[in-house]
Structures are given as structure tokens and as C-alpha cells.
C-alpha positions as a printed Julia matrix, in Angstrom:
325×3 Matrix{Float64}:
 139.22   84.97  102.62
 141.45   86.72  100.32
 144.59   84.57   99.09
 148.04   86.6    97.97
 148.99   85.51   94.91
 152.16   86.5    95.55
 153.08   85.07   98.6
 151.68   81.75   96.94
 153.91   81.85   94.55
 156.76   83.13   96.78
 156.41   80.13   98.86
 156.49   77.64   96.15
 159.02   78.57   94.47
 160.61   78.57   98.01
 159.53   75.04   99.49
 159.89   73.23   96.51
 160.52   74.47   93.25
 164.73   75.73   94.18
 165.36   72.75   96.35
 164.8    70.73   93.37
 166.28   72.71   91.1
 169.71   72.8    93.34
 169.34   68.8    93.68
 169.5    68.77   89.62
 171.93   71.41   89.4
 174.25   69.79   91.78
 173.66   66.14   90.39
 174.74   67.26   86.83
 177.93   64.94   86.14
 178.22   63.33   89.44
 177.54   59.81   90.27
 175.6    58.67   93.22
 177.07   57.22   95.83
 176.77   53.18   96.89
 173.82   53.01   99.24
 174.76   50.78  102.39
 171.63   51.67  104.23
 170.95   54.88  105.9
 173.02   54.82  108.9
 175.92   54.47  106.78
 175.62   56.52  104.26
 174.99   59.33  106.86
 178.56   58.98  108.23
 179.97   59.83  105.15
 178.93   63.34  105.6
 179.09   63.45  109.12
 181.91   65.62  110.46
 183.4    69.22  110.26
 183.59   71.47  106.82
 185.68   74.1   106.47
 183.98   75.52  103.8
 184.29   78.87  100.84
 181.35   80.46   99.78
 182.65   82.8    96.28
 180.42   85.78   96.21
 181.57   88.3    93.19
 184.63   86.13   92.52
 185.91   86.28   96.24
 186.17   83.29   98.44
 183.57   84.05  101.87
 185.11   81.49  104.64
 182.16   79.3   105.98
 182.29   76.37  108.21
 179.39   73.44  108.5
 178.89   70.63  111.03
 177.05   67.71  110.4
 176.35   64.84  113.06
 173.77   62.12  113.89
 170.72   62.61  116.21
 169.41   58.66  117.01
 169.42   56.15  114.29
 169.14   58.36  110.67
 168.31   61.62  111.15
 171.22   64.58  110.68
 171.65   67.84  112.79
 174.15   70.23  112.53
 175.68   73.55  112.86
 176.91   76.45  110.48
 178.47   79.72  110.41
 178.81   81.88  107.79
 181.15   84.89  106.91
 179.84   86.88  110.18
 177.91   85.95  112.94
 178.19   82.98  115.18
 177.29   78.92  114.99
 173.63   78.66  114.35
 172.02   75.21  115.28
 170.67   73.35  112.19
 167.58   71.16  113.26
 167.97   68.61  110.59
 169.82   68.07  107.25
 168.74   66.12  104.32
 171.19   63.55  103.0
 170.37   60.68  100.12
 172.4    59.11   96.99
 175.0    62.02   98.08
 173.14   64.71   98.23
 172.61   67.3   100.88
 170.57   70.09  101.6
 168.67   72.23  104.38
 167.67   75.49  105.89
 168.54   77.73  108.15
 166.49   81.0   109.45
 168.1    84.39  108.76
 170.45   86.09  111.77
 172.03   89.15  111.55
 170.68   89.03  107.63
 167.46   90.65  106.66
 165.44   88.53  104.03
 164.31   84.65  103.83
 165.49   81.52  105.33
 169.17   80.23  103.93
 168.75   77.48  102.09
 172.04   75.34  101.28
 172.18   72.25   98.67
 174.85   70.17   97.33
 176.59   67.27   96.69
 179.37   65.0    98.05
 181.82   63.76   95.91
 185.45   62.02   96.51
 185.67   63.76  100.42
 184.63   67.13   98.98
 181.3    68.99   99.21
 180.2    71.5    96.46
 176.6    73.14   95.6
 174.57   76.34   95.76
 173.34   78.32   98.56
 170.67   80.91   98.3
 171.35   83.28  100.73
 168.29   85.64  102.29
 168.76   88.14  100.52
 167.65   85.86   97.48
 170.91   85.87   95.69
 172.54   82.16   95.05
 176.59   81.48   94.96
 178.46   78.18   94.38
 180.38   77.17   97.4
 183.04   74.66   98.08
 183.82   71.99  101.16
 186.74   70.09  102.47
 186.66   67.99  105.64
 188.31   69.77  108.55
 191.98   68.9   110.03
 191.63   67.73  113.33
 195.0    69.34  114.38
 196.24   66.78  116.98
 199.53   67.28  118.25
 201.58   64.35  118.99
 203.6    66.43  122.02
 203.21   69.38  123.57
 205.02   72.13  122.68
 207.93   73.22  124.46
 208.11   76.93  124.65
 210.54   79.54  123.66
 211.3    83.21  125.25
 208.08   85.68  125.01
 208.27   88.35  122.52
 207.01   92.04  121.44
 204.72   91.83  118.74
 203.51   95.71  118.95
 206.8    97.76  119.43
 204.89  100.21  121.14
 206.44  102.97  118.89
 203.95  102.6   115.53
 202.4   100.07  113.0
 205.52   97.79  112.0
 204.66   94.48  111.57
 200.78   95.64  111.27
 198.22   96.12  108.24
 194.71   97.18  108.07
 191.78   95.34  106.06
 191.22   98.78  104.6
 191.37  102.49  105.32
 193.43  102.64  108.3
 192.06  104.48  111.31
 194.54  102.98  114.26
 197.28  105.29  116.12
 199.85  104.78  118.58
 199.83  106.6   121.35
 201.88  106.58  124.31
 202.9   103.1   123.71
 199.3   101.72  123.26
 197.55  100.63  120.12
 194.11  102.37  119.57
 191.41  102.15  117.27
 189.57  105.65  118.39
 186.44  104.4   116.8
 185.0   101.64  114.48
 186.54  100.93  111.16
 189.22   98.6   109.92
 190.55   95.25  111.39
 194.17   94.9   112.51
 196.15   92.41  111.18
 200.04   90.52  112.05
 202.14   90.42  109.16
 203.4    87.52  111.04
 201.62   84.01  110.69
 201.56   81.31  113.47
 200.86   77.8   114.38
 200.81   77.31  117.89
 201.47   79.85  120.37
 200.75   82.15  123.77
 199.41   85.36  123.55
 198.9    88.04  126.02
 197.34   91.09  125.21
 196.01   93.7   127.39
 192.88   95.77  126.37
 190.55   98.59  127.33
 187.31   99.93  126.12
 184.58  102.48  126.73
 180.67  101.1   127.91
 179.24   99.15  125.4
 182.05   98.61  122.61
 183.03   95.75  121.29
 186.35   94.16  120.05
 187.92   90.83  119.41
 190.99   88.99  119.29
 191.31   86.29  116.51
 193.96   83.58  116.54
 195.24   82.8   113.58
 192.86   85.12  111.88
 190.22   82.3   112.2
 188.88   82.1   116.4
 187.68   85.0   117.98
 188.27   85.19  121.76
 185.41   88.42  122.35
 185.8    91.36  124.04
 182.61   92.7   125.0
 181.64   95.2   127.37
 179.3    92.49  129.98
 180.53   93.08  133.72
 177.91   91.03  135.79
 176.5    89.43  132.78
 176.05   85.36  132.54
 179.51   83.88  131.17
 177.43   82.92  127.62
 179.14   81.47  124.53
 178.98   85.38  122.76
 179.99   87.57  126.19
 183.19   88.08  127.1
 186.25   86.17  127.02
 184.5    83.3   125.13
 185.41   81.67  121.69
 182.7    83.62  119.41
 179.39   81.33  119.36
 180.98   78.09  120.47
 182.95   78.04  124.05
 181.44   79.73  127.12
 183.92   80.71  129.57
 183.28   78.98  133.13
 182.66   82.25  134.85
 182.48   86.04  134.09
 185.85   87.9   134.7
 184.76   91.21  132.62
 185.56   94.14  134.79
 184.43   97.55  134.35
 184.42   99.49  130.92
 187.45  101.81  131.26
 189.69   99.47  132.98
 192.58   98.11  131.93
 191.88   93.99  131.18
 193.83   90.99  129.51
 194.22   87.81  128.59
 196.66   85.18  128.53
 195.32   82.96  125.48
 197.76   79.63  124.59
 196.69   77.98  121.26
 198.16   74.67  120.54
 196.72   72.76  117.55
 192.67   73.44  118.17
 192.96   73.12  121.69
 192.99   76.78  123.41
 193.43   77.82  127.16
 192.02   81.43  127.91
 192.8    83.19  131.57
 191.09   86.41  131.61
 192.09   88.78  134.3
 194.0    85.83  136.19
 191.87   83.59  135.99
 191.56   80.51  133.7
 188.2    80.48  132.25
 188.92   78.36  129.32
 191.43   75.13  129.89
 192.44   73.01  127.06
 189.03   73.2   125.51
 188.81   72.62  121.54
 187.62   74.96  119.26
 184.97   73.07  116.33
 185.51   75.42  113.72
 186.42   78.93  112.43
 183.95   81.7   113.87
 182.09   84.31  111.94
 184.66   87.31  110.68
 187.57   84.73  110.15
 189.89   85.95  107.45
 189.27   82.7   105.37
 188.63   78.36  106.69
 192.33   76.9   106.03
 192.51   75.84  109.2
 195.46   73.65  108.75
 197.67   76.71  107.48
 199.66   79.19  110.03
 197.85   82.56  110.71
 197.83   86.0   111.98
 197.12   87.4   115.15
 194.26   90.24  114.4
 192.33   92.88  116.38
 188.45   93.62  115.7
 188.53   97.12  114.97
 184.66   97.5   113.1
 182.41   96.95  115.99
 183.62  100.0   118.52
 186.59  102.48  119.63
 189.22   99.87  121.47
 192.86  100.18  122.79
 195.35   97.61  123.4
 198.83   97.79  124.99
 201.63   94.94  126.21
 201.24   92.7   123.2
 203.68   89.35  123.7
 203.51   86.43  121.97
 205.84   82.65  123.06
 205.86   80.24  120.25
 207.61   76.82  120.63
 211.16   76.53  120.56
């Protein structure tokens, strides 16, 4: 038998020689934590983490989950700057410190491998991500957005004059036109983005697209409600008309590529309500976290209303938004 050296020495530095060093690294200065047994030092990390991720000086949004599975162990689920949730089959946690793995996705390369520490509510470490390259990243506990009332709602209004781009900006090199009072990206390149920010609102939107392209509509510039091309498909949490890796829609409403669709999308603190083509496939359902593509995690802040425009030529038309009076 013939042993690579290499791959040896790839997986120990892999297994158990960066692990340890991100346990020192992120234990520098920081004092551990009163242990009250297991169980309850668990359920100080347990919870939702919006989270930032600074690759060449710029802040990638992230988002992490952590909850219990029986009596100590810790599961959990992540999402990174694209992509959707991906399950996390168990995280370390001891004296404040965290740390676990996660297999590649749309990445090409080795397993993710997270580690940090928890300190006065906040999380901070070092990921190395799988393409072998390590960043410091950030962590603040979630908002749970309650709302005390329900909103009461004001008169719709235009927010695409049908006309051009006011009130509109591109995440780069703008290929979007107006034509004959509909929006249309004629084939994949920049996002769309509201220079208007929002809280809580309805949308509806109407949208069309040719077989196999792929769009999406984020609220706030954080939760993508997906367009996909999947007539006759299961209703699965990354098909049409669901919130992007987390909420399935109860059926499949998708009609034909080429057809004119919409949705009628309310968003009232995390809680969101999607009827696609008439009918509500979504109720009241809240959304865990920001999904992959989100312009940044400060989910308690106002934000935009923005249209995928990198995965696929799309067109929208008939885009009215009600906010509360």
C-alpha cells in the first residue's frame, strides 16, 4: 500500500492542527465563561446570528442558527453570502468557544470550517472557507421583530413609474431597460435595487420569464421570495414562490415559462404572507434569517425592495407597494 504524503499532511493540518489553532487564536484576551453545566452553558449560544464575514475589507452578510438536539448536543443551520440554509449536524461549544464544519455547496474546495468565541452577547472568530482562505467574522443575536399590532394599511403605490429607472440603481454595470411600461433585464447581469427603504409592507409585482431562468424578489434586500422556472415541480423550499432555502410554499402555483405571473407578498416584522397567482401559498409564516444574496444581516434596519437580475433574462411590470398608514 502506498500512503500520500500529502494528503496525510493535508488532513492533519485539516482535522486538527487549524481547529486548534482558531481555539487559541480566538481565546487570546477573552475570558471563559462561568460553567453551569452543559445544558446551560449551551443556551447561551443557542439562537439566531445575524452575522458579517469581512473578506478584502468588505463586510459578506452571513446568518447562523444554533439549537439543542436532546440533552447537550448542538445542531444548527448557516448560510453564507450565496446559497441557501445548509443543515449543520453538530456544533462544538465549551468555556465559550464554538466551532464546526460544514461540507462545501455551490463552492469548490474543502469542508468550511468556522471557530470562535462568545463574548458579552457577541460572537467573533475565523472561518476558513473551501477555498482555503481564512477571514475574521463578526455575530450579533438576531431581532426577533415582533410587532405589538398589526399594521393598518395606507393607499397602494407605484414604485416602477413604468416610464424609466427613477427611484432604481444597479449593483453594477447596468443592463435593465424599460420597455413598453415593463422593467426587463434582457439577460443576466446586475441586481435591481429601491432607492427607497422599508419596514413593513405589501408588495405586488408581476413577472415573466423564458424556460429555465431564474429571478428573485428580495424584501428588504435580505429574503428572497424565488422565481424559478418549475411548472409541475414539488412545491420545495428552493422552487418557486418559496422563501430561498427556508419556507416551502404549500403547493406549486408556477405556470408556464412565458406567462405573465405575480405575487402579492405582505411583510410585517418577520412574518410574511405570499399568494402566488391567487393563491396563498405562504400565510403568516416567519422567516429565520436572511437568505443567501442578501445585501447585508441588519435585520432590524428598513430595506429595499430588489430584483435578481444575475441568474437569467427576467421582466417585471405593475410594481405597487402599501405600507402602513
Amino acid at each position: 500500500m502506498i500512503i500520500n504524503r500529502t494528503v496525510v499532511l493535508h488532513n492533519l493540518v485539516k482535522r486538527i492542527i487549524f481547529p486548534a489553532l482558531l481555539i487559541m487564536i480566538t481565546s487570546c484576551a477573552v475570558k471563559a465563561l462561568p460553567v453551569k453545566g452543559t445544558a446551560d452553558e449551551n443556551k447561551l449560544l443557542e439562537g439566531r446570528w445575524d452575522l458579517n464575514i469581512m473578506v478584502n475589507g468588505k463586510a459578506q452578510p452571513s446568518w447562523l442558527e444554533v439549537r439543542h438536539s436532546g440533552f447537550s448536543t448542538l445542531i444548527g443551520a448557516f448560510v453564507g453570502s450565496g446559497g441557501s440554509a445548509r443543515p449543520i449536524s453538530k456544533i462544538n461549544f465549551d468555556k465559550g468557544h464554538m466551532s464546526f464544519s460544514i461540507p462545501p455547496q455551490w463552492e469548490v474546495g474543502n469542508d468550511m470550517m468556522m471557530a470562535g468565541t462568545l463574548k458579552d452577547d457577541a460572537l467573533g472568530g475565523t472561518v476558513l472557507m473551501p477555498n482555503g482562505k481564512s477571514y475574521e467574522w463578526t455575530g450579533v443575536k438576531a431581532p426577533t421583530l415582533r410587532r405589538d399590532k398589526d399594521p393598518v394599511w395606507g393607499q397602494p403605490a407605484p414604485l416602477f413609474n413604468g416610464k424609466d429607472l427613477t427611484g432604481w440603481h444597479t449593483t453594477g454595470a447596468n443592463q435593465w431597460v424599460v420597455e413598453n411600461g415593463k422593467l426587463k433585464s434582457p439577460r443576466s447581469g446586475s441586481n435591481l435595487i429601491s432607492d427607497q427603504k422599508f419596514n413593513d409592507f405589501k408588495l405586488h409585482v408581476e413577472f415573466k420569464y423564458p424556460a429555465e431562468s431564474n429571478s428573485g424578489v428580495y424584501l428588504r434586500g435580505r429574503y428572497e421570495v424565488q422565481i424559478e422556472d418549475s411548472k409541475g415541480l414539488e412545491p420545495l423550499i428552493d422552487y418557486f414562490s418559496s422563501i430561498y432555502g427556508f419556507l416551502a410554499p404549500t403547493e406549486m402555483t408556477a405556470k408556464a415559462a412565458g406567462e405573465w405571473q405575480m405575487y402579492d407578498i405582505t411583510l410585517v416584522g418577520r412574518n410574511v404572507t405570499v399568494v402566488s397567482n391567487g393563491k396563498p401559498v405562504i400565510t403568516n409564516a416567519p422567516i429565520p434569517g436572511i437568505t443567501g444574496g442578501a445585501l447585508d444581516s441588519n435585520e432590524g434596519e428598513p430595506g429595499p425592495i430588489f430584483f435578481q437580475g444575475d441568474h437569467g433574462p427576467i421582466e417585471y411590470r405593475n410594481i405597487v407597494i402599501t405600507l402602513p398608514k
